[in-house]
Residue frames relative to the residue before (quaternion, step in Angstrom):
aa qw qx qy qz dx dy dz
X 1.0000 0.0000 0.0000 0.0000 0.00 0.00 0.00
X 0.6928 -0.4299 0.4889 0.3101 3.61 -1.37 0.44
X 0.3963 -0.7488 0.4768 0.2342 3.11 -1.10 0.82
X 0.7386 0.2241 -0.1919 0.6061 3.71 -0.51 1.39
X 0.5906 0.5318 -0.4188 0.4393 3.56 1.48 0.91
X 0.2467 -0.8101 0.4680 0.2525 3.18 -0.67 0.38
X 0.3742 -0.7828 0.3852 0.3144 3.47 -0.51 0.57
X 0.0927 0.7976 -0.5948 -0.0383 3.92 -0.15 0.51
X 0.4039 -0.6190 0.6736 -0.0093 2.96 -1.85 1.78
X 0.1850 -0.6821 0.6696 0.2282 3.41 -1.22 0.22
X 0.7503 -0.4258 0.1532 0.4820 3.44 -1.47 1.06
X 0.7556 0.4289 -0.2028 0.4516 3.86 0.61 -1.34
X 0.5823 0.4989 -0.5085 0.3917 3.77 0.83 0.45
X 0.2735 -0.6289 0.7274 0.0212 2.57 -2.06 0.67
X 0.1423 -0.7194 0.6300 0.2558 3.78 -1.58 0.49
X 0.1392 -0.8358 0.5293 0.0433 2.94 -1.48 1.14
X 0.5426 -0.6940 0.4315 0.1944 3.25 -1.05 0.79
X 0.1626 -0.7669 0.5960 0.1739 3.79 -0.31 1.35
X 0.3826 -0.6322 0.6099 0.2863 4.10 0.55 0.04
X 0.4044 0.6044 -0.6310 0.2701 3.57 0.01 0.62
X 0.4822 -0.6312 0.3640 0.4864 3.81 -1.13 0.13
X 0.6120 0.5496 -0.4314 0.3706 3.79 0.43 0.08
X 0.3650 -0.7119 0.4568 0.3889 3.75 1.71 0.04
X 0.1929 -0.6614 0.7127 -0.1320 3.85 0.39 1.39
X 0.0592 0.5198 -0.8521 -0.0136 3.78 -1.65 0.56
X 0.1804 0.6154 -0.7657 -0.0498 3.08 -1.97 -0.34
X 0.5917 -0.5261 0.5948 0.1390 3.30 -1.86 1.20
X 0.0187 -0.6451 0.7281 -0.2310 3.50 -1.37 1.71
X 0.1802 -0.7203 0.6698 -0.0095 3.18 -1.46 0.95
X 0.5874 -0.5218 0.6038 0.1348 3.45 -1.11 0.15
X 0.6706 0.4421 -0.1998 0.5612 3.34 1.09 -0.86
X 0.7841 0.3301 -0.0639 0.5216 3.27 0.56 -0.53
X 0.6570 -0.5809 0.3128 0.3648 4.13 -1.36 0.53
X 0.2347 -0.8702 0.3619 0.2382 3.53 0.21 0.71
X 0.5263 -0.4902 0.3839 0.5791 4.19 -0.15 -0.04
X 0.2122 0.6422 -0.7317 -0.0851 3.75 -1.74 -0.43
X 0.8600 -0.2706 0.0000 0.4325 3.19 -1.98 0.35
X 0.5485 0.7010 -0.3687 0.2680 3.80 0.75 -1.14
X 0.7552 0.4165 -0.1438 0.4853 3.25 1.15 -0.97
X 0.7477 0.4176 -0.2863 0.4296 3.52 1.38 -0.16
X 0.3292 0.5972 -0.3374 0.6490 3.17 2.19 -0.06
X 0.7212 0.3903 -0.4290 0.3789 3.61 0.00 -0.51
X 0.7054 0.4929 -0.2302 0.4544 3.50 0.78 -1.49
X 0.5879 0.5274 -0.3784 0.4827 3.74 0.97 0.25
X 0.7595 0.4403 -0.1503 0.4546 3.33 0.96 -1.84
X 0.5584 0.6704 -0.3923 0.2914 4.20 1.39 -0.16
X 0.2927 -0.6663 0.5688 0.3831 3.59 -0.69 0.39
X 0.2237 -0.7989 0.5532 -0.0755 4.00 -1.03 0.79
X 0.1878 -0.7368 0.5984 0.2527 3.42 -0.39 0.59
X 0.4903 -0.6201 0.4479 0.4177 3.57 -1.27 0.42
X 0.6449 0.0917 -0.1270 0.7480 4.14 0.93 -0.27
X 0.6541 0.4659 -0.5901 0.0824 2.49 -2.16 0.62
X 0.5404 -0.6212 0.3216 0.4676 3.98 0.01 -1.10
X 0.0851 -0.7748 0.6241 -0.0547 3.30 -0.98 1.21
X 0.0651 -0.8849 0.4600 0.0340 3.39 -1.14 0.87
X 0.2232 -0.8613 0.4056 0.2093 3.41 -0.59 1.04
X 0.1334 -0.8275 0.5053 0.2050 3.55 -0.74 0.61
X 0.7172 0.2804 -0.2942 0.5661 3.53 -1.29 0.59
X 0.1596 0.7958 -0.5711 0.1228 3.90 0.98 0.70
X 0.2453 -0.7082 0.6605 0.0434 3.62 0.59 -0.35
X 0.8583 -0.3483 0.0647 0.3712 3.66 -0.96 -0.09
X 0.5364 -0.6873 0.1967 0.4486 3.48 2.01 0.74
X 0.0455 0.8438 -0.5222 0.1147 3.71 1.36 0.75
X 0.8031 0.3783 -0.1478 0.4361 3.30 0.75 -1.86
X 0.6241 0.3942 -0.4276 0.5218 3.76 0.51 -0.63
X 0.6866 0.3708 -0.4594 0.4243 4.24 0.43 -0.18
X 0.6818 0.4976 -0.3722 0.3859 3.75 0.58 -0.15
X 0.7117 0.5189 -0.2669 0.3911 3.17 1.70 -0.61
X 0.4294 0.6931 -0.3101 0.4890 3.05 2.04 0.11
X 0.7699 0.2957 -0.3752 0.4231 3.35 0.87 0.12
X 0.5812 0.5485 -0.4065 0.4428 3.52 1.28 0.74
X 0.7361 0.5101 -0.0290 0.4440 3.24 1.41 -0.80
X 0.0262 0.7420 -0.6221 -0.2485 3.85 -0.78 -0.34
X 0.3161 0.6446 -0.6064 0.3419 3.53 0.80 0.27
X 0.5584 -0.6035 0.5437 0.1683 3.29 -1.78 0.60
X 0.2840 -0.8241 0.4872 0.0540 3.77 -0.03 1.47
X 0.0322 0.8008 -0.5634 -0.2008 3.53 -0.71 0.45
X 0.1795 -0.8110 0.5451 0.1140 3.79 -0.08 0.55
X 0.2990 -0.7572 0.5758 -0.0755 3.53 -0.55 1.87
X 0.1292 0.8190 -0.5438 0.1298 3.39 -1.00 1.22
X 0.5047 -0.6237 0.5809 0.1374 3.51 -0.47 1.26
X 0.9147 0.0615 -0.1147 0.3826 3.70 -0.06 -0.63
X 0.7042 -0.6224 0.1815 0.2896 3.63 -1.09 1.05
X 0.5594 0.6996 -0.2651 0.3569 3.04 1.41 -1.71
X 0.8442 0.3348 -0.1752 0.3802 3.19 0.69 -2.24
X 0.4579 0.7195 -0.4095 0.3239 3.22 1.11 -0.28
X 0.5805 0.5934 -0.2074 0.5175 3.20 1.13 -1.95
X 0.7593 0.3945 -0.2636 0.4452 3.78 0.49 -1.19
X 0.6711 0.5139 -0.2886 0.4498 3.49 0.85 -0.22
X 0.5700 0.5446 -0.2842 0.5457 3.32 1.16 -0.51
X 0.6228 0.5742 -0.3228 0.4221 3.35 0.94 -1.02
X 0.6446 0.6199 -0.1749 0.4119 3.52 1.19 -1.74
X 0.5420 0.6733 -0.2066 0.4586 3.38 1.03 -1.16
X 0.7628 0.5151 -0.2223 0.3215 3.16 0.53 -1.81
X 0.6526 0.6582 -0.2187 0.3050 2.58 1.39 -2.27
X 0.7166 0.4998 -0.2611 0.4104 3.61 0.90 -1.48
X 0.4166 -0.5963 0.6144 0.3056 3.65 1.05 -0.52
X 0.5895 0.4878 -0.3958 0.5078 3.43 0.69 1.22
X 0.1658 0.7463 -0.5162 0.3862 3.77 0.94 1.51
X 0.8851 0.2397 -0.2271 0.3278 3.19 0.97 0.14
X 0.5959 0.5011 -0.2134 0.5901 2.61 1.81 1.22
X 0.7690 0.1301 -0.1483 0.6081 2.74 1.53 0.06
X 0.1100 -0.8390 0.5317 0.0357 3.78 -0.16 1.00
X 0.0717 -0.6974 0.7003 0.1343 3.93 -1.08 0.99
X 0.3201 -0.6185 0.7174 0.0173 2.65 -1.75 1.67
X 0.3325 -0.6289 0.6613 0.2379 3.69 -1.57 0.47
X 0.3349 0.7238 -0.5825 0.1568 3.62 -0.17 0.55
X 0.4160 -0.4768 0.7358 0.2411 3.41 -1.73 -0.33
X 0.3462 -0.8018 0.4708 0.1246 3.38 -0.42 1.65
X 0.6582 0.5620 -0.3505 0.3578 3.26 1.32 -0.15
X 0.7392 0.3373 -0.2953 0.5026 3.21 1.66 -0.17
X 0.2113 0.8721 -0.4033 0.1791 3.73 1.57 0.04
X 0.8366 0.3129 -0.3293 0.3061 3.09 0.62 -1.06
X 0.3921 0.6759 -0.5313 0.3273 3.82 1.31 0.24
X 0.7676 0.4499 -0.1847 0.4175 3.58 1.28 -0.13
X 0.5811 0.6056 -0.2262 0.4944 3.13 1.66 -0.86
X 0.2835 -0.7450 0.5557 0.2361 3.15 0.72 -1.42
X 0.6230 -0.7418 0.1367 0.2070 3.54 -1.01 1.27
X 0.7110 0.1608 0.0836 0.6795 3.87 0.29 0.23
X 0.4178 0.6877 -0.5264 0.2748 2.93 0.97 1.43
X 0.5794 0.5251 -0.3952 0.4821 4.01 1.14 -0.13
X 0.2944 -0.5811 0.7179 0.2455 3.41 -1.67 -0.17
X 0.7590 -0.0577 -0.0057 0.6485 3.54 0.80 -0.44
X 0.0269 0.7806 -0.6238 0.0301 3.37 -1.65 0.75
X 0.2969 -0.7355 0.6058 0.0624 3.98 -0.62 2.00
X 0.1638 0.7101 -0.6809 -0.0730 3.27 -0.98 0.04
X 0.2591 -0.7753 0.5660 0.1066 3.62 -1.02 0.37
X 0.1544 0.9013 -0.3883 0.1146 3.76 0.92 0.42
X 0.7894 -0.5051 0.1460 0.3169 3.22 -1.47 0.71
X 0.4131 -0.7766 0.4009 0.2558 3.65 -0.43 0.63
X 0.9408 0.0978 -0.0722 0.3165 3.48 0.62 -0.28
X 0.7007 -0.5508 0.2117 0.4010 3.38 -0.41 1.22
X 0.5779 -0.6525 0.3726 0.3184 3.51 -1.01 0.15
X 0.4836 0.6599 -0.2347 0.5249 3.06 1.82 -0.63
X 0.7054 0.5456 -0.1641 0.4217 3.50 0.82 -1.09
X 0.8417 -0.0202 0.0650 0.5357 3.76 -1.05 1.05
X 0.7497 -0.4964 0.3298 0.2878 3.51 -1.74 0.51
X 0.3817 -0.7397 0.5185 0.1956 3.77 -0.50 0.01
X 0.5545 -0.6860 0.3733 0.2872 3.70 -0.22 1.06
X 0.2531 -0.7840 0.4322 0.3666 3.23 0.30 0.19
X 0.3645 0.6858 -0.3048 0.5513 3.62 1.78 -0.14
X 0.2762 -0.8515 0.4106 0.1733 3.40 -0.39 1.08
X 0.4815 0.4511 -0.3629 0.6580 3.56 1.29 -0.61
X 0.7093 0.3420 -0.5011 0.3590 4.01 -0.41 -0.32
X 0.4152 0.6781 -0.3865 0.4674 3.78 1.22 -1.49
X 0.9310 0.0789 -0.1060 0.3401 3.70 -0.24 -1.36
X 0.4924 0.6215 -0.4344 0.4273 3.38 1.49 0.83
X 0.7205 0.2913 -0.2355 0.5835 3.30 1.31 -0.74
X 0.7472 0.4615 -0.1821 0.4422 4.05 0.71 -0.14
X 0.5231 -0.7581 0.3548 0.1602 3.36 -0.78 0.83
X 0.0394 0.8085 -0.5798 0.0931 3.51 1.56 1.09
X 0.8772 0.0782 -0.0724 0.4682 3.88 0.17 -1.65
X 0.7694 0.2166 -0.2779 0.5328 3.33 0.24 0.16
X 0.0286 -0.7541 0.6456 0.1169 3.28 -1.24 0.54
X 0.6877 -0.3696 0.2208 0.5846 3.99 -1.31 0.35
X 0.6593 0.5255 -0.3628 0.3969 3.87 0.31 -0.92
X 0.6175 0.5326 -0.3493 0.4616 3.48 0.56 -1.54
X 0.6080 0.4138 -0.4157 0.5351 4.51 0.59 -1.22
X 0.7217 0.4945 -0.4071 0.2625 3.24 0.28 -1.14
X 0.6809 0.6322 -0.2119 0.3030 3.48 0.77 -0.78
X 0.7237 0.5421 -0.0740 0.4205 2.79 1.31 -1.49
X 0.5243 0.3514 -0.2648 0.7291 3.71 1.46 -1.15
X 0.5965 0.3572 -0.5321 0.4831 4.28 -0.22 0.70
X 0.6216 0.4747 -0.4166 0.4635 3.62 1.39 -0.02
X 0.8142 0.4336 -0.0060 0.3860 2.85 0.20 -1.53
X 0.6115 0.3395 -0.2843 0.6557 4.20 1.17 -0.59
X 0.4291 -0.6650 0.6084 0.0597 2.90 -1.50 1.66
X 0.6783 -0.6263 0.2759 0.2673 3.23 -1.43 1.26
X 0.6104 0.3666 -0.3352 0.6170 3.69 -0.20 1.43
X 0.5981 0.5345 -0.4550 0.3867 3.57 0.64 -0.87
X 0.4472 -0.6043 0.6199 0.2249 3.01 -1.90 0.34
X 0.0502 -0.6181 0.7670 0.1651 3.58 -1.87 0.56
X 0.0278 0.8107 -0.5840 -0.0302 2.84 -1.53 1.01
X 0.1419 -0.8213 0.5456 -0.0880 3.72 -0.76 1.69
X 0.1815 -0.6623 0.6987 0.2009 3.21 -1.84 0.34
X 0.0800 0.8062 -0.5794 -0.0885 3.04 -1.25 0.39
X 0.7245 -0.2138 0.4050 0.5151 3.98 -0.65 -1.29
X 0.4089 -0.6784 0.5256 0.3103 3.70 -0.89 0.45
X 0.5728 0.6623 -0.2117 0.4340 3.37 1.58 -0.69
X 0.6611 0.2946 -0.1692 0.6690 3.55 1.23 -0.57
X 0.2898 0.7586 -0.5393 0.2231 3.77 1.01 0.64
X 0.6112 0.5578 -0.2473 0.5042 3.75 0.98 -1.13
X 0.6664 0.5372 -0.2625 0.4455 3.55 0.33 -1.09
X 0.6964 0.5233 -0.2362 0.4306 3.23 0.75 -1.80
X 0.7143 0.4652 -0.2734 0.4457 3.51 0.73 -1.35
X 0.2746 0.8382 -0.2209 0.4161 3.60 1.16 -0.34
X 0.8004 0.1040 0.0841 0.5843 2.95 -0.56 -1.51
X 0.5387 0.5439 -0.5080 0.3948 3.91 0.21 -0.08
X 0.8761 0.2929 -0.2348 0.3024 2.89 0.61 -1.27
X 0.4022 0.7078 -0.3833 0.4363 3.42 1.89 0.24
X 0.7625 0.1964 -0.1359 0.6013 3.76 1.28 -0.76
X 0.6440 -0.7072 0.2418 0.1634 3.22 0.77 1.87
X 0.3909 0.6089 -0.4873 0.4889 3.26 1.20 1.50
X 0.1764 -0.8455 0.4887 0.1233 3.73 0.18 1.22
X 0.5769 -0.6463 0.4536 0.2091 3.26 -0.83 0.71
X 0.1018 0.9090 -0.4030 0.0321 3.95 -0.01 0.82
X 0.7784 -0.0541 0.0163 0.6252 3.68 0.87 -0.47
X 0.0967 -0.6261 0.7666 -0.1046 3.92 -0.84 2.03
X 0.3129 0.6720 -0.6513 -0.1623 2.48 -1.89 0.76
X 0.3812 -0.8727 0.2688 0.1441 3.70 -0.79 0.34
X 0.5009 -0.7679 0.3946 0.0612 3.26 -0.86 1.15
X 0.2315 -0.8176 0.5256 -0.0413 3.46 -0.63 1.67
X 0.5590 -0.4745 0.5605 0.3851 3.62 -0.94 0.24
X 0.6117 -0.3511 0.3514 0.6156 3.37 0.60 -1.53
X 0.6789 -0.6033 0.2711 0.3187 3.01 -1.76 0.50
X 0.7734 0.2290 -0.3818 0.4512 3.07 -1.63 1.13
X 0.4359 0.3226 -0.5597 0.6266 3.94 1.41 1.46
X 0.7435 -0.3969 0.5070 0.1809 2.80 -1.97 0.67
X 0.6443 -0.5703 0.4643 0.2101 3.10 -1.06 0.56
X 0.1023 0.8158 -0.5685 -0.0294 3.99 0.02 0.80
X 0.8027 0.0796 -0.2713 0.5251 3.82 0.48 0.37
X 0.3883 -0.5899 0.6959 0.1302 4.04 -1.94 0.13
X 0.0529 0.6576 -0.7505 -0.0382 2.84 -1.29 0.39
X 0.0638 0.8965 -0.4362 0.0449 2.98 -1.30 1.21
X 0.0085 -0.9117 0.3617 0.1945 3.74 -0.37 0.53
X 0.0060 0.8193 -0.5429 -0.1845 3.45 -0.55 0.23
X 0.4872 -0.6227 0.5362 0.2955 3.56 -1.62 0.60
X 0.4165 -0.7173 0.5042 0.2405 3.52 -1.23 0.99
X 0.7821 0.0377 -0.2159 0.5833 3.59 -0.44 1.65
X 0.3106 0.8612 -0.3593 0.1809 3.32 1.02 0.61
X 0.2495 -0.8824 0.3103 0.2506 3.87 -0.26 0.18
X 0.7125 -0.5343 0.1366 0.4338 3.51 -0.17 1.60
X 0.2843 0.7003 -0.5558 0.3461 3.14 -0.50 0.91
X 0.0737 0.8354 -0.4676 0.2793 3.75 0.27 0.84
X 0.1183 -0.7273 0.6660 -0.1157 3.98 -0.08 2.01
X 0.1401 -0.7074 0.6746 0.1579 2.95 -1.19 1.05
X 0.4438 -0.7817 0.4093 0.1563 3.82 -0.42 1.46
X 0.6326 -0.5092 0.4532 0.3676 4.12 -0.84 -0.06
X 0.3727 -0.6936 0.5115 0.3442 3.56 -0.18 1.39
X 0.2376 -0.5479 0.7605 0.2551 3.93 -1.78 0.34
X 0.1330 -0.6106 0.7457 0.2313 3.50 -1.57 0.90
X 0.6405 -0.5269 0.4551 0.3240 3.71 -1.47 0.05
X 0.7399 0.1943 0.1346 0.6298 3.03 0.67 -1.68
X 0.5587 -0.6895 0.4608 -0.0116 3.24 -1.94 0.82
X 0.8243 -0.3384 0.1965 0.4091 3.15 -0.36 0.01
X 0.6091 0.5144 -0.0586 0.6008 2.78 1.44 -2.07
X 0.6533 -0.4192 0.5487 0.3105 3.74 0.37 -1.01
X 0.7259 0.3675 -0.2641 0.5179 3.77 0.94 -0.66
X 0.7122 -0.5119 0.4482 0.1729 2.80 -1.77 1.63
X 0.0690 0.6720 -0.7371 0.0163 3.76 -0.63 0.88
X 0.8257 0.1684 -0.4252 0.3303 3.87 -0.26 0.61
């Protein structure tokens, strides 16, 4: 934390430990969609410049823009749609002593870039809801509802926006479902973000694939690596990533 800040928790927080070597924390609630592997697979699997600007969208409680602080010095903005997490991400930020490197914005990524301004990232993660509105039951939990469902943003709506806002060459990098793999690829390449390096993530070997990671380059030319699947677990059962 800042010197001469206090840190304040609301009744339903908690501090967690990101195990990184610089001792990362960050504020999580119960109330609200907490991080898991999807988001720490991403922040490993992004291409990053060491300076410049990089934005995360759908930051939720700012997991990815703090983990990418320790790969980067580039200046991180971390975009959020809803107050709470925002409010909790800011907090998280502070705590580490990393306000000046990383700034959370409240916006609606679909309208960001009337403010941002065009071709303004070098690189841009986003981690975004996974499944259509149409699809399966809706949390009745509003912060879960629009963490796991496509209320504001939808694969097109990311797609559109990081063709605003990610300067030609830059990189976007996302996870998502293997199931929404077609769709995803799709619309990237409709808002001139070429698809360039998938790869896909297994429980363990011999399960199906349950998540992607993907990046593509913005005006990029076809060219598309399919990368070494990562299983989670071994043989035995223990987590090896």
């Amino acid at each position: 934390m800042s010197e001469g800040k206090e840190l304040q928790l609301a009744a339903d927080e908690r501090i967690d430990d990101l195990l990184t070597n610089s001792g990362l924390r960050i504020i999580q609630s119960r109330e609200v969609f907490s991080f898991s592997l999807d988001a720490v697979l991403l922040s490993r699997f992004a291409t990053i410049p060491k300076k410049g600007r990089i934005a995360d969208l759908c930051t939720g409680n700012g997991v990815i823009p703090l983990l990418l602080s320790e790969r980067t010095d580039a200046h991180i903005d971390a975009i959020e749609i809803q107050p709470r997490l925002a409010d909790m991400a800011r907090r998280s930020v502070a705590m580490n002593g990393r306000e000046h490197r990383i700034a959370v914005i409240e916006a609606d990524l679909r309208q960001y870039y009337k403010e941002a301004g065009n071709g303004l990232y070098d690189a841009i993660t986003v981690n975004p809801p996974y499944m259509p509105v149409t699809a399966g039951d809706k949390n009745e939990n509003e912060h879960y509802a629009i963490a796991r469902h496509e209320i504001h943003c939808t694969i097109e709506d990311i797609a559109r926006a990081c063709c605003r806002i990610l300067r030609t060459g830059g990189k976007l990098s996302l996870v998502h479902r293997p199931s929404r793999l077609l769709d995803i690829l799709e619309s990237l390449r409709r808002w001139r973000l070429e698809p360039k390096r998938i790869q896909f993530i297994h429980p363990h070997a011999g399960a199906e694939a349950n998540m992607v990671l993907i990046e593509a380059s913005r005006d990029g030319k076809p060219d598309i690596k399919l990368l070494p699947p990562i299983m989670v677990y071994d043989d035995e059962g223990v987590q090896i990533v």
